[in-house]
Each structure stands twice: as structure tokens, then as C-alpha cells.
C-alpha positions, 0 to 999 in steps of 0.5 A: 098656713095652719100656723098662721104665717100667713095672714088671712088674705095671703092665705085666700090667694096662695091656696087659690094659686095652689088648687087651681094652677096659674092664674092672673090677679084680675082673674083671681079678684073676679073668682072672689068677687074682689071688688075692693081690691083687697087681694091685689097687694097680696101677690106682692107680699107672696112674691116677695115671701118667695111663695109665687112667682111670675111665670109668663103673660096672658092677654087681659080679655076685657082690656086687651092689655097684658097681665102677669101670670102668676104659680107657686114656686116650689117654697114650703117656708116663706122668706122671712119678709123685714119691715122697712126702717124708712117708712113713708112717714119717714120719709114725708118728716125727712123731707118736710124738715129738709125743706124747713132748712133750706127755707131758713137758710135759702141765702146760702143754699146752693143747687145741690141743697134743692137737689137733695130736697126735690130727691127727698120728695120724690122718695115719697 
């Protein structure tokens, strides 16, 4: 964290799971007093860095539903996370053209042209 691997927010959360012990989203944006919800995504991020990692799950005392309960994992370095080639504008001009293609050549489009459009459209 002192090098800022880590940004802001992801340090916030990680440093809060290593004090405090395991603990769930809901209760870590109620400690912050996250209304915003600006911290939920960074347990992905942490996750995915290798930081934290689910270790059980704890029945919600507001909504009675389950959450995921969350501790640091034994990791000093985070993995080195590499930002998607295929990102959502990507995907969205792929699918647009896709689609422009198929309406120029819909006499001769067959199932599986609309096939590949409607699995272009669901990868958004």
C-alpha cells in the first residue's frame, strides 16, 4: 500500500479486512458509512489481485439473505491484474457493426448470422 499498488479505495477496504478480521460488504460500507457504494466493486478487484478471498457465508441481519464473507489471504504482492483487450465499447461497436451486416445483407443472411448477432449483443 505504501507504494501505491493499490489505489485509494482498494486500500480503504484491504486495510479494514486486515484489522478487523473477516467481514462482509454490507457490513464494510456500513463501518464507512458507504452510501454510494463506491467500495463494493473493490472486493472484486481485491479478489481478483489475489488479496482477499471468500472464506464462508453469514445471514444478512437486515434482509435475511446470504452474503459473502470476506478475509485476506496470505498474499504480500498483489497478482498483476491486465486490463481487457474487449472492452464494453468494443464489444457495443462489434455488435452494432454485426448487425449493420446483417441488415445490408438480410436476403442472404442465414440462422446462424442472427445467431452470432444475438451472441454479440448478449456479450454487452
Amino acid at each position: 500500500m505504501e507504494r501505491g499498488v493499490l489505489s485509494e479505495k482498494n486500500s480503504v477496504v484491504y486495510k479494514h479486512l486486515f484489522t478487523n478480521g473477516q467481514t462482509t460488504q454490507k457490513k464494510t460500507e456500513r463501518f464507512f458509512n458507504d452510501r454510494t457504494y463506491t467500495l463494493r466493486p473493490r472486493f472484486a478487484q481485491l479478489e481478483k489481485m489475489g488479496l482477499i478471498e471468500p472464506v464462508g457465508e453469514e445471514k444478512c441481519d437486515e434482509t435475511g439473505k446470504k452474503n459473502i464473507v470476506w478475509d485476506v489471504t496470505d498474499r504480500v504482492h498483489p497478482l498483476e491484474v491486465k486490463p481487457s483487450e474487449n472492452t464494453k465499447k468494443r464489444r457495443i461497436e462489434s455488435a452494432v457493426n454485426a448487425l449493420r451486416d446483417l441488415y445490408v445483407n438480410k436476403a442472404k443472411a442465414t440462422d446462424s448470422d442472427w445467431v452470432n448477432v444475438a451472441d454479440l449483443i448478449k456479450k454487452i
